[in-house]
C-alpha positions as CSV (number, residue, x, y, z in Angstrom):
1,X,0.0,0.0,0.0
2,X,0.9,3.4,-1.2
3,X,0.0,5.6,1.1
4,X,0.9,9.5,1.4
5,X,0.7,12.0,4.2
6,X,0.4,16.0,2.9
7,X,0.8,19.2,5.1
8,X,-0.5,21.8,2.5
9,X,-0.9,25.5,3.4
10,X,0.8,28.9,3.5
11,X,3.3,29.6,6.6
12,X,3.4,32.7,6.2
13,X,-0.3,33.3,6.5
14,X,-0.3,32.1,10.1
15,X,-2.9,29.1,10.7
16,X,-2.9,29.3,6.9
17,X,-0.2,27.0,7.6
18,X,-1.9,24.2,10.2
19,X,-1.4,21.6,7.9
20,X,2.0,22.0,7.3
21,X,3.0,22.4,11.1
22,X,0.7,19.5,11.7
23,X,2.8,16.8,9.1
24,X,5.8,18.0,10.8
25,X,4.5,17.7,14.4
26,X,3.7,14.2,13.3
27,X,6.8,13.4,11.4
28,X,8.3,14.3,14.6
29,X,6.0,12.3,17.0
30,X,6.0,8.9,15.1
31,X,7.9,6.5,13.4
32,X,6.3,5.9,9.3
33,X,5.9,2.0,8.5
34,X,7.3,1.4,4.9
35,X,5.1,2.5,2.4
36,X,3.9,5.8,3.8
37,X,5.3,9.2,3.2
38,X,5.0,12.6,4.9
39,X,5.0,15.1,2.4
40,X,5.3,19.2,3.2
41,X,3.5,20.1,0.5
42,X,3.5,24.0,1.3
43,X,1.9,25.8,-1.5
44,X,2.9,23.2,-4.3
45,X,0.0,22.6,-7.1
46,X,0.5,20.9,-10.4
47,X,4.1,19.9,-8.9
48,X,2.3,17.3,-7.1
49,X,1.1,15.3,-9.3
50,X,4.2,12.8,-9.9
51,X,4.4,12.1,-6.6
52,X,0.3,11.4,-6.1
53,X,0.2,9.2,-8.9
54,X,-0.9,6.1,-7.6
55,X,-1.3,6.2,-4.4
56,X,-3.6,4.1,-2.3
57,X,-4.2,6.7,0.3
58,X,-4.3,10.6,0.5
59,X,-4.4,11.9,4.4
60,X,-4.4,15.7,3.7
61,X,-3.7,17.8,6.7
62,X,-4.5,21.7,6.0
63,X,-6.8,24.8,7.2
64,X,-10.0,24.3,6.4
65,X,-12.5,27.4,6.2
66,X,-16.0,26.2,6.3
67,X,-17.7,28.8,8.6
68,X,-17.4,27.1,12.2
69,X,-16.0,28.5,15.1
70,X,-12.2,29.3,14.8
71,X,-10.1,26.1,16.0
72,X,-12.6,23.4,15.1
73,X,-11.5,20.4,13.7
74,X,-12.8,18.9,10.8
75,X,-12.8,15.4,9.4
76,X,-14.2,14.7,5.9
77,X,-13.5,11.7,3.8
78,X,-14.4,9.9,0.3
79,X,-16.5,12.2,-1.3
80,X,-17.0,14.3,1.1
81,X,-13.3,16.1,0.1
82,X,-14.4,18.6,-2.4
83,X,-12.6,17.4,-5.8
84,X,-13.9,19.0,-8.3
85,X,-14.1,22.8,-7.6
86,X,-17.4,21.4,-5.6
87,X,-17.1,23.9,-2.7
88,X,-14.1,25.9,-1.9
89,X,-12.5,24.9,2.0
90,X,-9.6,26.5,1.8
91,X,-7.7,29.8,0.5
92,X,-5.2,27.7,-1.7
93,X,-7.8,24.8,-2.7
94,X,-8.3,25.7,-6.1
95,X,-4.2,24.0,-6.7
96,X,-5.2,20.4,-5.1
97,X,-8.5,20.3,-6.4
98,X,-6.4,20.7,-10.0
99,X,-4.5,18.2,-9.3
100,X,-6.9,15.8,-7.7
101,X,-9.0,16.4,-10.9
102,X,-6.0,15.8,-13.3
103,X,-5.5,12.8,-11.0
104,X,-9.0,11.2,-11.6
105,X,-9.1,12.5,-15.5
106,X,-5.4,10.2,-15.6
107,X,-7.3,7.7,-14.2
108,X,-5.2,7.5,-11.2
109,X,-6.9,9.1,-8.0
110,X,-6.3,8.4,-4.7
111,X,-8.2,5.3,-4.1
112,X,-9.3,6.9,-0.8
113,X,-9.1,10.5,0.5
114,X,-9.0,12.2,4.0
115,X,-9.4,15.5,5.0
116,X,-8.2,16.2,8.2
117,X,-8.0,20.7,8.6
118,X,-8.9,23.1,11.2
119,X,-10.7,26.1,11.1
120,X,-8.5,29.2,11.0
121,X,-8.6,31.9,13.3
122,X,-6.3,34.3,11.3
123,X,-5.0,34.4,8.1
124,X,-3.1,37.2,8.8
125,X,0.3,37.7,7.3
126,X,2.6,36.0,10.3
127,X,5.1,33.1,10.5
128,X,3.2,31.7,13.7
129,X,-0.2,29.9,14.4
130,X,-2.5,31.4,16.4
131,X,-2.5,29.7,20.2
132,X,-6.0,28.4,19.6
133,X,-5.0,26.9,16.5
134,X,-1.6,25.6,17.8
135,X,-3.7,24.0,20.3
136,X,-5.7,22.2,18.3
137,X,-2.7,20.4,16.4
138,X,-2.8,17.5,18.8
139,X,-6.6,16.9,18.2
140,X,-5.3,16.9,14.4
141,X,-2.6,14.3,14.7
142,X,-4.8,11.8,16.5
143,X,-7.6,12.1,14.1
144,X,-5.1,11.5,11.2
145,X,-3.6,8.4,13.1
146,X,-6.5,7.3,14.1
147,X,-7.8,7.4,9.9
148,X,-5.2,5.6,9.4
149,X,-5.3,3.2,12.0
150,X,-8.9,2.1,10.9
151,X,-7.1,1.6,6.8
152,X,-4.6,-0.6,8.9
153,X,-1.8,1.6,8.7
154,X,-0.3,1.9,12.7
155,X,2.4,4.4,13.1
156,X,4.1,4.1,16.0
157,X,5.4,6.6,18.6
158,X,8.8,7.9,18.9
159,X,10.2,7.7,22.1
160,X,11.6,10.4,24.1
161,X,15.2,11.5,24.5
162,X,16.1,11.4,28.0
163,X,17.3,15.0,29.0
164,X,20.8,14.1,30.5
């Protein structure tokens, strides 16, 4: 199985950039099994179409804006991930949807898709995330392991350095 974790977002447009801080946070927490790949996928559009060819399983982390209270996290899946332009989430949607639909015209789409994404509080220009949305990371890296636990995928936790 093929499967592929992507942060998208922009980190310079503060919680804009939740999914990218959250692949990180959870390249940093776990250990990947073979076959699955965190990818920061920033900004990228088109350019990501090589490297979603194929795959088995999309897990897209990112900010998601569909008018609910700052912070909240949101879990769609299947066809419930807007593909085809059907609703825009997101400031920087329009680039996967494109590439998702070039995906499916190809005849290659993910064979499954999930949308994990948090409401952002500011898109404000700003290298940080907002507190509240910093503090919803967490929530977002156990719903994303916890999607891929139920496709059989179990990543395990890294352990913890002992401070000497």
């Amino acid at each position: 199985m093929k499967a592929i974790i992507l942060g998208i977002g922009n980190t310079i447009l503060s919680d804009e950039g939740v999914g990218v801080h959250a692949a990180e946070a959870l390249r940093a927490a776990y250990t990947l099994p073979p076959g699955v790949e965190i990818i920061d996928g920033g900004t990228a559009g088109m350019e990501l179409l090589d490297v979603l060819f194929g795959v088995d399983l999309l897990l897209v982390l990112d900010a998601v804006k569909a008018k609910r209270a700052p912070g909240t996290v949101i879990l769609l899946t299947g066809k419930e991930v807007p593909v085809f332009f059907r609703s825009k989430l997101s400031p920087h949607q329009v680039s996967i949807c494109d590439v998702l639909a070039s995906l499916e015209f190809a005849g290659s789409p993910p064979k499954d898709l999930v949308l994990v994404g948090c409401e952002p509080e500011s898109l404000e220009l700003g290298t940080e995330l907002t507190p509240l949305v910093a503090g919803k990371v967490p929530e977002m890296l156990a719903a994303a392991v916890a999607q891929l636990a139920e496709r059989g995928i179990v990543l395990q936790p890294r352990r913890a350095v002992a401070e000497v």
